[in-house]
Structures are given as structure tokens and as C-alpha cells.
C-alpha positions as CSV (number, residue, x, y, z in Angstrom):
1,X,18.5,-0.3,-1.8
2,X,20.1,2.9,-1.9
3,X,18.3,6.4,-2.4
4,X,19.3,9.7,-2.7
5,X,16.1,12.4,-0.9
6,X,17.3,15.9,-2.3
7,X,15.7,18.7,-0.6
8,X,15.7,22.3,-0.1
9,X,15.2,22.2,4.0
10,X,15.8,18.7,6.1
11,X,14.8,18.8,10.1
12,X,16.6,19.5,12.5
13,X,19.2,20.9,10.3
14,X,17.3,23.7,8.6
15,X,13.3,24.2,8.7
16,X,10.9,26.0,7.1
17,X,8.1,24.6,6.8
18,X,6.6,21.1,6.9
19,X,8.5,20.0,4.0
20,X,11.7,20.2,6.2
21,X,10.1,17.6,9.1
22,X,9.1,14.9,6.2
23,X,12.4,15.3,4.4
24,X,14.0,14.8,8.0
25,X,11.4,11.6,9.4
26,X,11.2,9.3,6.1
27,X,14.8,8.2,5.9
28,X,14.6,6.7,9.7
29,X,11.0,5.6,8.5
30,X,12.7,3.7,6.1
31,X,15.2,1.7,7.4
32,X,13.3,-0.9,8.0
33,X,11.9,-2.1,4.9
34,X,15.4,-2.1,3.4
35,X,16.2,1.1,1.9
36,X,19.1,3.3,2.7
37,X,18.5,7.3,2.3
38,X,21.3,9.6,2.0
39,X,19.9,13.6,1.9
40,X,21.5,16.3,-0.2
41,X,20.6,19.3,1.0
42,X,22.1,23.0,0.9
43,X,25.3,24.1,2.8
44,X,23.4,27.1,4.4
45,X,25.1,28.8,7.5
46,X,22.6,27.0,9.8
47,X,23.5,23.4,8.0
48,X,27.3,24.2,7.4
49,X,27.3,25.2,11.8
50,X,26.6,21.7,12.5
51,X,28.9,19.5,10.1
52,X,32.1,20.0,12.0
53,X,32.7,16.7,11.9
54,X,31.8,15.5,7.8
55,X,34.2,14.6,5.2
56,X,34.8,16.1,1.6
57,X,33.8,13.7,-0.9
58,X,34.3,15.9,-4.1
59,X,35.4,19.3,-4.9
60,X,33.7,21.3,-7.7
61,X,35.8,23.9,-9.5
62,X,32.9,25.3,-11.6
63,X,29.0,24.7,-10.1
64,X,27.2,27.0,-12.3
65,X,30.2,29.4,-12.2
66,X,30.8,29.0,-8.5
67,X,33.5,26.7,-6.4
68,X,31.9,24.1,-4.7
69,X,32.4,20.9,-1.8
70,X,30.1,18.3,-1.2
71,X,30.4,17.4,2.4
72,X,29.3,13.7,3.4
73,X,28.6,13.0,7.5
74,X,25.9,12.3,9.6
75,X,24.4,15.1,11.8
76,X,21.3,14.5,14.4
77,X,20.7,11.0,13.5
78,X,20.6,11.5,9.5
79,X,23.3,10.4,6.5
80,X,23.7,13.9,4.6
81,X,25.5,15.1,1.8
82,X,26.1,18.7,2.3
83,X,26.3,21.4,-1.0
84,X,29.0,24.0,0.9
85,X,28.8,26.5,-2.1
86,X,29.4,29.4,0.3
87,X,28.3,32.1,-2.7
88,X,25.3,29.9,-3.6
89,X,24.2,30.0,0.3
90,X,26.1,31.7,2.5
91,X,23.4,33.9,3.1
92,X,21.5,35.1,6.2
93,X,17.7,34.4,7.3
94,X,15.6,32.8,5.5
95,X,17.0,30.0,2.8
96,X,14.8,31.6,-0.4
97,X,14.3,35.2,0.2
98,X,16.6,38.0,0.9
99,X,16.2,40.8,4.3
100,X,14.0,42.5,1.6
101,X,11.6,39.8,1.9
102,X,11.7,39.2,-2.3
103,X,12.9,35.9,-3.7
104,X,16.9,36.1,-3.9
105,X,17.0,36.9,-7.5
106,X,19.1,34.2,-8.6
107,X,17.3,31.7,-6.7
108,X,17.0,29.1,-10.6
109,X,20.8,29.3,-10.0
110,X,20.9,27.9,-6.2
111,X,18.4,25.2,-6.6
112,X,19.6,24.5,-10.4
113,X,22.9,23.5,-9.0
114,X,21.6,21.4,-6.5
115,X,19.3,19.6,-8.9
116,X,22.2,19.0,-11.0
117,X,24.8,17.8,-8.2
118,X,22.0,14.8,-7.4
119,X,21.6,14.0,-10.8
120,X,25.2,13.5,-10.8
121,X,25.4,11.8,-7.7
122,X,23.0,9.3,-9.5
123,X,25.8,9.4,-12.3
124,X,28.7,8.3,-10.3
125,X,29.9,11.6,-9.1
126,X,31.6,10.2,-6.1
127,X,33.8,7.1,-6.4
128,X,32.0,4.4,-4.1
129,X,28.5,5.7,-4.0
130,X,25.0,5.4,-7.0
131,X,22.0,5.5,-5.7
132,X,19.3,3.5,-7.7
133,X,17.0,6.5,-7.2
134,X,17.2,9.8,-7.0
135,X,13.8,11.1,-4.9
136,X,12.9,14.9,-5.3
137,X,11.0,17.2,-3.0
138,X,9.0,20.4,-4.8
139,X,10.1,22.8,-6.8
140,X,13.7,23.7,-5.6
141,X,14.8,19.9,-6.5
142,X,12.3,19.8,-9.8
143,X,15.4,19.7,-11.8
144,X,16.7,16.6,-10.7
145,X,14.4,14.2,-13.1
146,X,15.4,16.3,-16.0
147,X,19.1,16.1,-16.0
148,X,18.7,12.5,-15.7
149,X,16.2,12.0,-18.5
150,X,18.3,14.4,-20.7
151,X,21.3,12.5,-19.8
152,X,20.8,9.4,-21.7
153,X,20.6,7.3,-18.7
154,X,18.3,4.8,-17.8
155,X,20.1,3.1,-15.1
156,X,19.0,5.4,-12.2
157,X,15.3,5.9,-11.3
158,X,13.5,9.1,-10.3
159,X,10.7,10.0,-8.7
160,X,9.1,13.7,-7.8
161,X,7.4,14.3,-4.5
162,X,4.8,17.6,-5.2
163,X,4.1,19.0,-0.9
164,X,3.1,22.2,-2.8
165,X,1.5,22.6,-6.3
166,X,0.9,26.1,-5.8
167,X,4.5,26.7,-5.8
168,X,6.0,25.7,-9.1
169,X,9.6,27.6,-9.2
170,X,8.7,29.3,-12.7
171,X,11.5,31.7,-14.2
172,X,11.9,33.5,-17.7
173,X,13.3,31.4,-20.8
174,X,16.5,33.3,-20.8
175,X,18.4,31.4,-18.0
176,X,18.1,27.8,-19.8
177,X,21.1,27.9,-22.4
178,X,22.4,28.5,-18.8
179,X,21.1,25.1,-17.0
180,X,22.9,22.5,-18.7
181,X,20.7,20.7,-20.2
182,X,20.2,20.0,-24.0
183,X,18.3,22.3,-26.7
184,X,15.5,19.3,-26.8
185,X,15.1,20.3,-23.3
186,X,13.2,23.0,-23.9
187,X,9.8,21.5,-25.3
188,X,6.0,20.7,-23.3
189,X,8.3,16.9,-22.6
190,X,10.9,18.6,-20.7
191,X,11.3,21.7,-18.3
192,X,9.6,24.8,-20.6
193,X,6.1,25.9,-19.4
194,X,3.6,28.6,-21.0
195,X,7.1,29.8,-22.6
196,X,8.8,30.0,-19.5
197,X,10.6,27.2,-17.2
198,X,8.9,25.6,-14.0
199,X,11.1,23.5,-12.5
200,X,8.5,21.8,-10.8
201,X,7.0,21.0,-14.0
202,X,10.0,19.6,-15.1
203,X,10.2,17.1,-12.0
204,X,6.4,16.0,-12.8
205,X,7.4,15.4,-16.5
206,X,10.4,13.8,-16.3
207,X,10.1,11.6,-13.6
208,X,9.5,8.5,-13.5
209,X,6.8,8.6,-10.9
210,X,5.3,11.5,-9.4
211,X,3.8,11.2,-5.6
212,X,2.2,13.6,-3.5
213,X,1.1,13.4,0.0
214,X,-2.3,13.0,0.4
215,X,-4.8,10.8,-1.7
216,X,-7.2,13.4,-1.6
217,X,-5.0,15.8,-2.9
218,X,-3.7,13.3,-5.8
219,X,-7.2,13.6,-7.4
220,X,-8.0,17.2,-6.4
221,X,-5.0,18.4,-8.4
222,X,-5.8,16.8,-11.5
223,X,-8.7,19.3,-11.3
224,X,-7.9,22.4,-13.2
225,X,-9.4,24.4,-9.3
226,X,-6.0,22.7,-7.8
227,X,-4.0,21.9,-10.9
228,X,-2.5,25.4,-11.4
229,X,-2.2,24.4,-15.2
230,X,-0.9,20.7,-14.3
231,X,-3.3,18.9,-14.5
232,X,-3.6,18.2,-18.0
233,X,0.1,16.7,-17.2
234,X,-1.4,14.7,-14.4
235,X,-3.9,13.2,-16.2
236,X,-1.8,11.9,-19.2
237,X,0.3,10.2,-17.3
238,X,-2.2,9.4,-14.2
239,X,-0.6,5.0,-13.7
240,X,2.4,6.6,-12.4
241,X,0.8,10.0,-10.2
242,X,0.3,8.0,-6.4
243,X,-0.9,10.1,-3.0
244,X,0.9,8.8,-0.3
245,X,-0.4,10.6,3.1
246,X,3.2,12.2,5.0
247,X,3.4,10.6,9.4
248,X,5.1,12.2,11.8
249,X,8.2,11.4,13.7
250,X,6.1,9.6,16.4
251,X,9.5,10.1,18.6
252,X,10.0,13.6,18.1
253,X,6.0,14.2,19.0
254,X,5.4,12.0,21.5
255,X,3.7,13.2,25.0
256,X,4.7,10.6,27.1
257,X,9.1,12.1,26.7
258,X,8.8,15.4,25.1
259,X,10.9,17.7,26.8
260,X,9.1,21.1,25.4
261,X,6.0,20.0,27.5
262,X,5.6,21.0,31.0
263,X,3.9,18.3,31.8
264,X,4.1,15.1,30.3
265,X,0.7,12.8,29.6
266,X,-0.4,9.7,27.9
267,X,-4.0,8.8,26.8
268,X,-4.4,7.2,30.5
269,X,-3.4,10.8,32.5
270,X,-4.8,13.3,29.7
271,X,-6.4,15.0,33.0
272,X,-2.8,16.6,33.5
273,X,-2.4,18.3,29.8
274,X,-3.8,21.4,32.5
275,X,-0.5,22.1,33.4
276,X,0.0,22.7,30.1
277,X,-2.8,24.2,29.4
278,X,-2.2,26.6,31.6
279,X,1.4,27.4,30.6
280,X,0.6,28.0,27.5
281,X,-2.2,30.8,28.8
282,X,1.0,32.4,30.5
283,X,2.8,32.7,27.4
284,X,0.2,34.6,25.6
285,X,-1.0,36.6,28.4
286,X,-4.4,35.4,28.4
287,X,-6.7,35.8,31.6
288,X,-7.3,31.9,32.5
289,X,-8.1,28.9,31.6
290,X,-11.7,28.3,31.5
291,X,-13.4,27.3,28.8
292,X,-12.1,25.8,25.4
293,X,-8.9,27.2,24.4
294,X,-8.1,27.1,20.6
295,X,-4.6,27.3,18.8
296,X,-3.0,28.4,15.5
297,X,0.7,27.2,14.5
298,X,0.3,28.1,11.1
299,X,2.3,30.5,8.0
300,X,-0.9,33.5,8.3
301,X,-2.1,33.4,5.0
302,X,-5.0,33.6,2.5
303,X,-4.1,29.8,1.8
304,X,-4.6,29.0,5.2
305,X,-7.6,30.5,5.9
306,X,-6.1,33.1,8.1
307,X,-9.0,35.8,6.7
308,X,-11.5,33.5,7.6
309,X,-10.5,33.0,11.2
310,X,-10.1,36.9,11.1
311,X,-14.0,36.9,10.7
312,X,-14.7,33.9,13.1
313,X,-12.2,35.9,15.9
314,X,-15.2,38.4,17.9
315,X,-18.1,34.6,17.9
316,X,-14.9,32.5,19.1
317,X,-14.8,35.2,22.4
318,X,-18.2,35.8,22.7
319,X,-18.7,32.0,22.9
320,X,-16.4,31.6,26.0
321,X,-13.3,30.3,24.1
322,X,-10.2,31.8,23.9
323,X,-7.5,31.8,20.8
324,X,-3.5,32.1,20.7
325,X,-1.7,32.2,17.3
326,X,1.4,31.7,16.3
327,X,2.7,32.4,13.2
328,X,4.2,34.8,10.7
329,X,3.5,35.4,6.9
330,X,1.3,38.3,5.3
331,X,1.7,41.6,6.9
332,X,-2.3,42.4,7.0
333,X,-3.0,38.9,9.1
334,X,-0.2,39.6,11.0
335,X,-1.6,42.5,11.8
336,X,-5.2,41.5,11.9
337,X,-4.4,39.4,14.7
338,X,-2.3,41.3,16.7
339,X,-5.6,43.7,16.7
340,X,-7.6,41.0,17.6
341,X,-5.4,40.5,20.6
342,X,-5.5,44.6,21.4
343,X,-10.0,44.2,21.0
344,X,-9.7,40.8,23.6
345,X,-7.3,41.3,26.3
346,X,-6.7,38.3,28.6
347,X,-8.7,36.3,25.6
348,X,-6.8,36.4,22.4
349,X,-3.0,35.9,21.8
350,X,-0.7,36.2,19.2
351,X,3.8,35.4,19.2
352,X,4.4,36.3,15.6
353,X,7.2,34.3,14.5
354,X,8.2,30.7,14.7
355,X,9.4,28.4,17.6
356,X,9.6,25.1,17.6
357,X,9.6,24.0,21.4
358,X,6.4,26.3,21.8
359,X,5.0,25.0,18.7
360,X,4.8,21.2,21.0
361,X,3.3,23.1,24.2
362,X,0.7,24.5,22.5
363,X,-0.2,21.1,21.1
364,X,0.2,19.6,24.6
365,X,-2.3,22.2,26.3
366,X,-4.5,23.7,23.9
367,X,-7.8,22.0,23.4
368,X,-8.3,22.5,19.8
369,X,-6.1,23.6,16.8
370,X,-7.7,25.1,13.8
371,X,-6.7,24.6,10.7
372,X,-9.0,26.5,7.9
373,X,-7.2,25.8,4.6
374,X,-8.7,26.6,1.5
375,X,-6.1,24.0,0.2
376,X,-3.8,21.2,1.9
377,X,-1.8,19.1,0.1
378,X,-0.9,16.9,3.6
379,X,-0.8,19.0,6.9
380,X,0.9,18.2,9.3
381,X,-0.2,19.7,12.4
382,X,-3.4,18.1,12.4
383,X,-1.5,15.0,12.8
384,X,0.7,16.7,15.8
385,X,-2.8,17.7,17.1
386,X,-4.0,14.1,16.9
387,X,-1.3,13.0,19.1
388,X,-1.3,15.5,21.4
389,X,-4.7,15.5,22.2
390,X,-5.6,18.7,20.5
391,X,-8.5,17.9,18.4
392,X,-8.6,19.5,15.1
393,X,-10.9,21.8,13.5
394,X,-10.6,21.7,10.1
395,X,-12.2,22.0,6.2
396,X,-12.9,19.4,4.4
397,X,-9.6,19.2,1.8
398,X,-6.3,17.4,0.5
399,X,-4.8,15.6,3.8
400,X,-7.2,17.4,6.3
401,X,-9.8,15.5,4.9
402,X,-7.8,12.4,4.9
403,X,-6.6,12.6,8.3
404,X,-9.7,13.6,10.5
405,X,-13.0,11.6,11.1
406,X,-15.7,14.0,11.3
407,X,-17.7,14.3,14.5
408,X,-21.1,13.7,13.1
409,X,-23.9,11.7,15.5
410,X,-23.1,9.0,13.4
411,X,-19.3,8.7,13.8
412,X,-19.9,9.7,17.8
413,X,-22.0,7.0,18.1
414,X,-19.5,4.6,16.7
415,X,-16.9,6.2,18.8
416,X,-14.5,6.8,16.1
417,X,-15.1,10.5,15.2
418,X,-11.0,12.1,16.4
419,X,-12.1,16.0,15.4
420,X,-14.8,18.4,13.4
421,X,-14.4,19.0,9.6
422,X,-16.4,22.0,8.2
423,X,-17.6,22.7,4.1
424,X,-18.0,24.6,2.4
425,X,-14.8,26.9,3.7
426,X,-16.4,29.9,4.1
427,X,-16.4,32.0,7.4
428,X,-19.8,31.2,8.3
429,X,-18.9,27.2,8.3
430,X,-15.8,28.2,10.2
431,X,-18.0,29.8,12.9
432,X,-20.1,27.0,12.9
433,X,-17.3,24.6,13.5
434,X,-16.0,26.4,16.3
435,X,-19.9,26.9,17.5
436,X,-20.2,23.0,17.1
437,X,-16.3,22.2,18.7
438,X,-17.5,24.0,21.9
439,X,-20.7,22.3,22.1
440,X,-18.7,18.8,22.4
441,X,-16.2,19.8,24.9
442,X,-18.6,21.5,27.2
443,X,-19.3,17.2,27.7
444,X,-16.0,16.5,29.3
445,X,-16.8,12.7,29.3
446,X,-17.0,12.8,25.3
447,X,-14.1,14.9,24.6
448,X,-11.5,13.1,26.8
449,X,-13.1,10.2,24.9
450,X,-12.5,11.7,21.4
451,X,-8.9,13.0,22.3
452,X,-7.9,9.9,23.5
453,X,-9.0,8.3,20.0
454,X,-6.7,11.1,18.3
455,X,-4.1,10.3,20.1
456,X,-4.4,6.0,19.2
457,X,-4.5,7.3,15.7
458,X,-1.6,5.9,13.3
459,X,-0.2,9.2,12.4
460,X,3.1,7.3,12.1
461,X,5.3,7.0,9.1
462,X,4.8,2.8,9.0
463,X,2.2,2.2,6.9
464,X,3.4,5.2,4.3
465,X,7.3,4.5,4.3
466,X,6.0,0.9,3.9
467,X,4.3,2.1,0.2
468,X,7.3,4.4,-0.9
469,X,9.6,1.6,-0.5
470,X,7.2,-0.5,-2.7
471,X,7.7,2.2,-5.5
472,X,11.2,1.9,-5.0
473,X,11.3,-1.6,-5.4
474,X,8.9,-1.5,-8.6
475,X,11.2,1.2,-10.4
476,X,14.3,-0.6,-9.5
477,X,13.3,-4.1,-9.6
478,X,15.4,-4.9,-6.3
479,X,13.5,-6.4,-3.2
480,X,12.9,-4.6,0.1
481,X,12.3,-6.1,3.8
482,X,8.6,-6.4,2.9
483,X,9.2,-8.4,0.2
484,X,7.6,-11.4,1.2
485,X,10.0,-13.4,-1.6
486,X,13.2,-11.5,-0.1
């Protein structure tokens, strides 16, 4: 079965965010139950520097009013196709916003075109290759199910993956006589929105299934507290809405072989993630390593409960733990924190930014990550905490709540509890997590214990690349490897 995965960002060629690592890890995921993924992605400066070696497939002499190559190769492990449309994305820094730090203005242009180069793809755009379904990733490929439902089509498939509601690529009504797409186009059916276009909404209508990637945060945004105006959508056409919860690439994050850690350790020598505990103290500057130490690799903002960590900084000290951060996102947390570090020398750190070999260290040394969201579709470095042995702190919501097994007597007594999850998310819960997080690892037997449970979790992509090949197979009709008739 072949698909087509269109995304904005794909690891290791371009990252972002978390969407990048999903959009990188399903198409090895899914090789074994039968389905071949090819990923369209942009030709950014970072992409373009590592396709020396791909091959032109189709030339484009007017992409929205721009010359244009689609590049087809495989870099680092994945089958791409490559949109080199050099004034489209030639462009330094981040892929969405400018050295201003606003949205590049003509952002429904870029992401437009890509949308409509999949949908083509799924036309027959290149002699030799028509994948039975298209699969779109947020916003930037919301597009994609529209230009094939407009076209007439019924032969490929689509389906619309939502990692974000909150970020539902909405633009003024005057660029559609510019998108291609038909006058009929423009109704509550297709892409319009409160009298503008969201291209995500136009993904979630027009697709033939919609997924995101949690089941908790499935039925939360049919709520109108997480449905950002989508939920009424959501609800009418609820049989084909499906939370499927996003693994990791249990290669890439794997303690045993990962080169970023300075010390390697498996559930049977977690006694020597010291070594990288202590690494990681040097990095930050802090004063030692006594007592729990508690980590951040997060985007600081409200939506991440930065603010409330803010509040919970001054008990999380006073308490005898220590906290490093690292991150980058609104200018008043970044600067919150790197205040916090000023008021607790030796006890809080911050490295604002993002760095992807530190990023595994921390995970390998620190003792605890917290991760405060007021919402979270998935997460993802809950799971990376999980199998590193750094045992979550989180609230109870979307994928956190999926993902973590409370700590409560009951689930100690069990011996399955794998972190601490905290409601309502307030500040004074947050304190109290932290309050309760050091109570259990001032008991070394029970935390090794509870880490080593983290890190037997399946945080793997198996069991979830094992359901989105069974959608595949239901839009498409063909069997995969799981079919137990194939």
C-alpha cells in the first residue's frame, strides 16, 4: 500500500517541534504491516543541504506563480519528495516566521502549494507513482483533503492528522480566488470558516478520516473548552474522528546506544544515569548533585504551563531540588527563568534555545521532567522521559493523561504507577506534585523501582502504526501484513 505523509517539518531533516519527530518515526513504524510512506516535505535550505544526491521527478513552471522541482531520494533512512521552490523557502531561520519573529506574510501561499503538489501527486503528477492515500499533518498540509475532494476524484483516500488544534492556519477570504480550488469551495463543507479560510478546517472537513494523537484528546476537543470552534464539526462527523496515541523512535531514544549520553544504562545499571546526572549539573552550572534534580525541554509558554512553574520555582529550591530549563518561546518566561536562575545560583538553570543532543542528556540524568500543560494533544517528552528513566510530572490532560500511571498508594501498591499526574492545573497542584515527586524519591528503593517501570513502558510506535495501517486498509480496501486473510 502506498501512502503519501505531507508535512511541514520531517526529523532529522528539519525540526521544530514534535510534529517533525512523528512525521520522521511512522514511515519506518510502518513498514512492517505493509504500507509504503513516501514524505513531501518543503525544500528549505536545511532540507535542500542534504539532498545532494535526489533526482528530479517533475518540474513546475507556475506553482502558485513561482518555478518549482520536486526532488525524489532518500536522506537519513526516509523516502522523500522534496518541494525545491527556492522563492517559496529559501529562507533563513525558522520554517514559518521571518528574523522579525511575525508569520512570513505569505505563509497561505507556501503551505497552499504544498497542499496542492500532494493532492496532485495523488492525481498522477509523476509518471510511475499514486499513492492510495494522501495523509496530512496540521494546518500547513490542511489543504490537501480539499483539492482532492474538489477535484472530482474518488479514487485516492485522505486522511487529516490534527498534533495542534490550537493552531488552525486561518487567513482572510481574499486569497481564495487565488488557491485553486472551485467557487463551491468556499462554503461551511469546504475550506471557509467564520468568513475566513482555516486550512486546518478544511483538512477536518474534507477528509476522509480525521485522527489525532491521543484518545484523550479525541474527546476533549469535541468540547467547545478544546474545540477552538471545531467541535461542532467533530461531533457531526464523530465515526470517522479516531485518537491514535504518537511512540517514539525507540532507536533514536534508546539508553542502552545513544551517543548524546555520557554514560549509557539499561533498566539493570540505572545506578550509573549519575554520570549523567552529573553532566548535565555541569552544563547548567548548578552547585551538585544532591537531591532530586528536575528538567524542562519544552517551547516556554502559557500553553505549557511555563507561568505556573514560574510560581512553583522559589518551593522547588526551598524543598532541596534543583531545576534546569531548556527552551525558548515567549519573551516574559524566557526571561522569568533566566531570573529565576540569577535568585538561585548553583540551583536553577536555564540554556535558552534548542539542542537536540542535550535535549537526550538531560533525559538520561535528570530525575524528573515536568511537564504542566494546560493542554496536550500527545507529548512527547513524557514518553522520552519514560524511557529514560526520568519520571514525569505532569497534569492530568490529552496524551499526558494517556501516557502516565499516577502514583497514588493504590497504583504503588500494585507496582505499576511510572510518574505523578496533578489536577486541577493550577500552581498550587503543581507545587504539590513537585512536594509529592520529592517525597517518593527521597525512598531510593521505590523510585529505581518506578523508573525502571517507565522505562518497560511501550512508548513504541508498534501498537499505533499497527492501527493507522488498519485505517488505511479500511479507506482503501487493500490488505496489510496484519491482515490475518493477507
Amino acid at each position: 500500500m502506498e501512502v503519501l505523509s505531507v508535512a511541514s517539518e520531517v526529523y532529522p531533516l528539519i525540526k521544530t517541534g514534535g510534529l517533525a519527530d512523528v512525521a520522521g518515526a511512522l514511515p519506518g513504524a510502518l513498514g512492517p504491516h505493509g504500507v509504503s510512506m513516501r514524505t513531501l516535505a518543503p525544500g528549505y535550505p536545511a532540507v535542500m543541504a542534504k539532498m545532494k544526491r535526489g533526482r528530479v521527478v517533475r518540474e513546475l513552471d507556475d506553482l502558485f506563480g513561482v518555478r518549482a522541482k520536486l526532488i525524489a531520494g532518500r536522506v537519513d533512512g526516509l523516502d522523500v519528495v522534496i518541494l525545491d521552490a527556492p522563492q517559496l523557502y529559501d529562507r533563513p531561520g525558522n520554517p514559518y516566521v521571518g528574523p522579525d519573529g511575525w508569520d512570513w506574510p505569505d505563509n497561505w501561499k507556501r503551505f497552499a502549494a504544498l497542499s496542492w503538489v500532494a493532492a496532485e501527486l495523488g492525481l498522477g503528477l509523476v509518471e510511475g507513482y499514486r499513492p492510495q492515500v494522501i495523509h496530512a499533518h496540521d494546518w500547513q498540509a490542511g489543504l490537501a483533503p480539499a483539492y482532492i475532494k474538489f477535484s472530482g476524484n474518488q479514487h485516492v483516500k485522505t486522511m487529516m492528522t490534527v498534533h495542534n488544534m490550537a493552531f488552525k492556519g486561518f487567513f482572510g477570504a481574499d486569497i481564495f480566488t487565488q488557491l485553486r480550488l472551485p467557487p463551491q469551495a468556499f462554503s461551511v463543507h469546504g475550506v471557509e470558516f467564520y468568513g475566513g479560510i482555516s486550512y486546518l478546517k478544511a483538512g477536518m472537513e474534507c477528509a476522509d478520516f480525521v485522527t489525532t494523537v491521543s484518545p484523550s484528546y479525541a474527546d476533549e476537543i469535541r468540547t467547545p473548552a478544546f474545540g477552538v470552534g471545531l467541535e461542532g464539526l467533530l461531533n457531526a462527523r464523530s465515526d470517522t474522528v479516531f485518537g491514535i496515541l504518537n511512540g517514539i523512535d525507540t532507536s533514536a531514544w534508546n539508553p542502552a546506544t545513544d551517543p548524546a549520553l555520557v554514560q549509557n544504562f539499561s533498566t539493570n545499571t540505572i545506578h550509573m544515569r549519575r554520570v549523567n546526572k552529573r553532566a548535565v549539573a555541569d552544563q547548567f552550572g548548578l552547585d551538585g548533585v544532591d537531591g532530586p534534580l528536575f528538567c524542562v525541554v519544552s517551547r516556554l509558554t502559557d500553553q505549557k504551563g511555563m507561568d505556573l512553574l514560574l510560581e512553583a520555582v522559589d518551593g522547588l529550591v526551598a524543598g532541596g531540588g534543583r531545576l534546569v530549563v531548556l527552551g525558548s518561546g515567549e519573551a516574559h518566561l524566557e526571561d522569568g527563568f533566566s531570573r529565576a536562575a540569577a535568585q538561585h545560583p548553583g540551583k536553577v538553570g536555564i540554556i535558552t534555545g534548542y539542542n537536540e543532543p542535550l535535549s537526550h542528556l538531560m533525559q538520561g540524568g535528570c530525575d524528573a521532567i515536568l511537564i504542566p500543560s494546560r493542554f496536550e494533544p500527545c507529548g512527547l517528552t513524557q514518553l522520552y522521559g519514560l524511557r529514560y528513566g526520568c519520571v514525569p510530572v505532569v497534569s492530568r490532560i490529552g496524551g499526558l493523561a494517556d501516557t502516565v500511571i499516577h502514583a497514588n498508594p493504590a497504583a504503588l501498591s500494585a507496582e505499576v504507577a511510572t510518574g505523578v499526574v496533578f489536577d486541577p492545573n493550577s500552581a498550587p497542584m503543581l507545587v504539590e506534585a513537585i512536594r509529592k515527586t520529592m517525597h517518593l524519591y527521597a525512598d531510593e528503593k521505590r523510585w529505581k523501582k518506578m523508573q525502571r517501570r517507565g522505562m518497560k513502558s511501550d512508548v513504541s510506535w508498534d501498537t499505533s502504526a499497527a492501527r493507522y495501517a488498519d485505517l488505511y486498509a479500511t479507506l482503501t480496501g487493500l490488505k496489510t501484513n496484519d491482515d490475518p486473510d493477507n
